[in-house]
N, C-alpha and C positions, 0 to 999 in steps of 0.2 A: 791300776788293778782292774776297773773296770773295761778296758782295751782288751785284757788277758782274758776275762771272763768272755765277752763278745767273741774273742778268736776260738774259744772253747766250745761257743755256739756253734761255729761256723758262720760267723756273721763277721762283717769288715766295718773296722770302729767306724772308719770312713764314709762308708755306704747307712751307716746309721744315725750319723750326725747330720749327714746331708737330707735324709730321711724327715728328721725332726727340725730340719730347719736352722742348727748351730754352727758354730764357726768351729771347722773342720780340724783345729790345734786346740781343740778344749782337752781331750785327755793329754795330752802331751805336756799342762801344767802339773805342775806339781802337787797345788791345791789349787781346787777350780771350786768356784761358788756360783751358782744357778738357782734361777726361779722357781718358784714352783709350780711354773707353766712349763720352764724351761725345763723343768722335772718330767713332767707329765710327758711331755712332748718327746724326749728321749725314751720311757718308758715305751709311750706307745710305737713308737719306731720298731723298738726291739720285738714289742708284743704281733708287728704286721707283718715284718723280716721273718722272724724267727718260725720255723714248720714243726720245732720240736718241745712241746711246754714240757713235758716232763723230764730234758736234759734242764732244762731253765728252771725246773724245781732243786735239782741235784747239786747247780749250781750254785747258788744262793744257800745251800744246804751245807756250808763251808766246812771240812773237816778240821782242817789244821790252823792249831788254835793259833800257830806263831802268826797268821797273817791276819786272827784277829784286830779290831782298833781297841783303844781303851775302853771305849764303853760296853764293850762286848766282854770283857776280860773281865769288866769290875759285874757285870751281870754274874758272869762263873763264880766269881769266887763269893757272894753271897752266901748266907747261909741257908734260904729257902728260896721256892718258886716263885713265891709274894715277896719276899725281900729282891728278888731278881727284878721282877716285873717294875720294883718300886725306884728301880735304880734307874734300870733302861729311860721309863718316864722321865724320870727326873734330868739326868743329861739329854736328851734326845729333845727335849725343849727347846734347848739353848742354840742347837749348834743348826736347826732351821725349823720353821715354821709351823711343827709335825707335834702333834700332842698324841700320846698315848693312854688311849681314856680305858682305867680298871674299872668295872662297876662291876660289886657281889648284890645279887639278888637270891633270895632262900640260899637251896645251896647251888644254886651256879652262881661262875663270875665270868662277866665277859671281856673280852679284850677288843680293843678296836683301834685302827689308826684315824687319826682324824688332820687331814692336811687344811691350816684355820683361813688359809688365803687364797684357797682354788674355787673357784667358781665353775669346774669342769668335776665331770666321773673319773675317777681315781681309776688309770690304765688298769688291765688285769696284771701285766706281769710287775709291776710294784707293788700290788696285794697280796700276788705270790710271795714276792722277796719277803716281804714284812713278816707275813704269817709263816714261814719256811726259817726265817731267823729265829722266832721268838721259840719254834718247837724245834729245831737244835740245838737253843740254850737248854731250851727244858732236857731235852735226852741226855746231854752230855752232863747236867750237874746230876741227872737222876737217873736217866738210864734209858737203853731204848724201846724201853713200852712204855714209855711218858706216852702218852695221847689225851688229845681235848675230846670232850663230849663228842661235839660238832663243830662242823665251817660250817656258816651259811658265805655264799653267797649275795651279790645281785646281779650277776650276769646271768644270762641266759643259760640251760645246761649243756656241758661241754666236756669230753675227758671224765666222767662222771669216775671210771675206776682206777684213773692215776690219780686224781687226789685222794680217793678213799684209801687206796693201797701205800700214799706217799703219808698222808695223815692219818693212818689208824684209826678212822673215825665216819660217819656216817656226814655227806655232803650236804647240803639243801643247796638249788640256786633259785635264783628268783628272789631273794630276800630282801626286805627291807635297807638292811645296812652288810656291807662287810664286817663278821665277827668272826670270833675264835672263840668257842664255850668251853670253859672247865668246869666241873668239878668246884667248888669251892674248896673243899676240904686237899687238893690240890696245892692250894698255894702255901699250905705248913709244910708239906714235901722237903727235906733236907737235901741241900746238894752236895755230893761226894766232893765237889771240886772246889769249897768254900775252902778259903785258903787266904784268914786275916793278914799275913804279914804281905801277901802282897795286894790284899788292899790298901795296904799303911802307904804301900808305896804308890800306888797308882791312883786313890782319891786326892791325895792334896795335888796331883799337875790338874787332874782334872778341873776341879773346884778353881785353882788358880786360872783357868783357860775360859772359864764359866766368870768369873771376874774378872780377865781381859775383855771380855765379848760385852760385859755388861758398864763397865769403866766409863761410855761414852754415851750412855743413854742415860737420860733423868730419870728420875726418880719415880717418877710418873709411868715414865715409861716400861720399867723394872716390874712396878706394881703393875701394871696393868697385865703384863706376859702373867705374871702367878695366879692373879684373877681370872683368866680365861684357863685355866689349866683345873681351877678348884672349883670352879663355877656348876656345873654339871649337876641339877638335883638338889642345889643347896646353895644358899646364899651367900659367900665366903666373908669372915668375921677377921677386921684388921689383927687380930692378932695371930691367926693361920697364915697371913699374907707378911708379915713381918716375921714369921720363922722361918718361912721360906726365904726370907733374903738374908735371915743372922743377923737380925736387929730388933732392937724391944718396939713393942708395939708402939710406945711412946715416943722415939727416936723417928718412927714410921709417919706418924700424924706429921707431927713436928716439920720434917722435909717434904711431903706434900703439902703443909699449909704457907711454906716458902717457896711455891709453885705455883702457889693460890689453885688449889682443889684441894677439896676435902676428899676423905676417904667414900662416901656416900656417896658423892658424885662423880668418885672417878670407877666405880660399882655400875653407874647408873649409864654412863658412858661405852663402858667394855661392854653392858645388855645392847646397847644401840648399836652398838656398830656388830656384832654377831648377830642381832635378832636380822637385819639387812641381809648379815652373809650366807643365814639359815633359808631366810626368804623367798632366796633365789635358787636355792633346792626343792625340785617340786617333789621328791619323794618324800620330804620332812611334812608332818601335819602341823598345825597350829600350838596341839596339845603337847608332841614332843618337842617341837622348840621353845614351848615356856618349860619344860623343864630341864631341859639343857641349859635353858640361862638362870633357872633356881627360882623360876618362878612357882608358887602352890597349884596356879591353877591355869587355866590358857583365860579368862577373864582378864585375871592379875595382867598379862602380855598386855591382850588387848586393849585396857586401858594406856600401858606405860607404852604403845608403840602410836598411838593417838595423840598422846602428847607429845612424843620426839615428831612426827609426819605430820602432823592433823587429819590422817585419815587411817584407815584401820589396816591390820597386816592385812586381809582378805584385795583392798582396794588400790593397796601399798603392790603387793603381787602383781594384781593382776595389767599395772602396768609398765613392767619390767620384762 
């Protein structure tokens, strides 16, 4: 699918894979699994090839739903905007490395893609796709004057009135983080295309394909993907962490303590290894990465990153 969309560019799958570096029969599989350098790196190929970003909006802009995948489908047929949003998250987890972080603050809410293993700036034309999907869903379960607030941006400004005109909405670049702002009141939004009986059908392959993927990882491991997912602003409580997997919190303890880690320290472990991964962003402040990882305050960090290093995020940084 992605060959067809590249030919639609005007771009040769060929000339884009060599671009980025990949072995030049990756689309040619059937299902092809890649890094998320090896993400990036396709991304930006496309984004240096390509002369035309606003055919590369249109595109990712998919109309026809048959070519939807399941997690696009099971988004439609939700009942709300926030019911959609809450689905996408939730499988979009699993099937690679990409978390989709809601935060409602007064009444906006933002949206944002967050890839937990890249160590590089998220290409522009995958922030495109990302944000160009998630407001096609919205149009089509609501209609086509769905529009966000705003996009910010962090690239530089570019195209200022193909995104205004393709998103309905006033741009910023330069910004802190890539977002998508709504509206809070937004995400009660009902969708025309909520349509239970073929969720009946489409969540349990799901869910089953989300418990093949998980079948081979411990327990440990399980727990820890849900913690970095809930972590964001708040501390996550073993028993939001055992609903997410469909087991009693007590069943939860129980198989981590047959792993030897407790739930506390496998908390204190998923802050360490993101407070590192945060670190090496130098757009992120001290203050916002204690709260990403749930910490109250950036002190609270900077103690608990003293004791994992013995030196302080500040000294941690700066030699990296």
């Amino acid at each position: 699918m992605l060959g067809k969309k590249l030919e639609q560019l005007g771009l040769s799958p060929v000339a884009v894979l060599r671009q980025a570096g990949l072995p030049v029969g990756l689309l040619n599989e059937s299902k092809s699994w890649v890094t998320t350098e090896e993400l990036f790196a396709l991304h930006s190929a496309i984004h240096k090839l390509s002369t035309d970003p606003g055919k590369c909006l249109t595109l990712w802009s998919e109309d026809n739903i048959e070519r939807y995948d399941p997690i696009a489908i099971a988004s439609l047929c939700a009942h709300s905007f926030g019911d959609a949003l809450d689905r996408m998250a939730r499988y979009k987890r699993f099937v690679c490395p990409e978390e989709i972080r809601v935060v409602e603050r007064g009444n906006e809410c933002s949206v944002q893609f967050v890839w937990l293993l890249a160590d590089k700036e998220e290409p522009p034309t995958l922030i495109d796709l990302c944000f160009a999907w998630v407001i096609k869903i919205g149009r089509l379960g609501i209609g086509n004057s769905f529009k966000p607030l705003r996009i910010e941006f962090k690239r530089a400004e570019s195209n200022r009135k193909l995104y205004e005109d393709h998103f309905g909405c006033i741009v910023k670049f330069g910004s802190r983080h890539n977002k998508m702002i709504f509206h809070r009141k937004d995400l009660a939004k009902p969708f025309r295309t909520h349509n239970p009986e073929l969720l009946e059908m489409v969540l349990p392959q799901l869910d089953y394909e989300l418990m093949q993927q998980c079948a081979d990882r411990s327990m440990k491991e399980q727990a820890k993907r849900i913690v970095k997912m809930l972590l964001a602003g708040r501390k996550p409580r073993l028993e939001d962490v055992a609903s997410e997997l469909r087991i009693s919190a007590r069943t939860l303890q129980r198989r981590l303590l047959d792993e030897q880690i407790t739930f506390q320290k496998l908390v204190e472990e998923v802050r360490w290894e993101l407070g590192r991964h945060y670190l090496l962003q130098p757009s992120l402040e001290l203050k916002q990465i204690a709260y990403l990882l749930g910490y109250e305050d950036s002190n609270s960090f900077i103690r608990a990153f003293h004791k994992w290093e013995g030196v302080s995020p500040g000294e941690w940084r700066s030699t990296c």
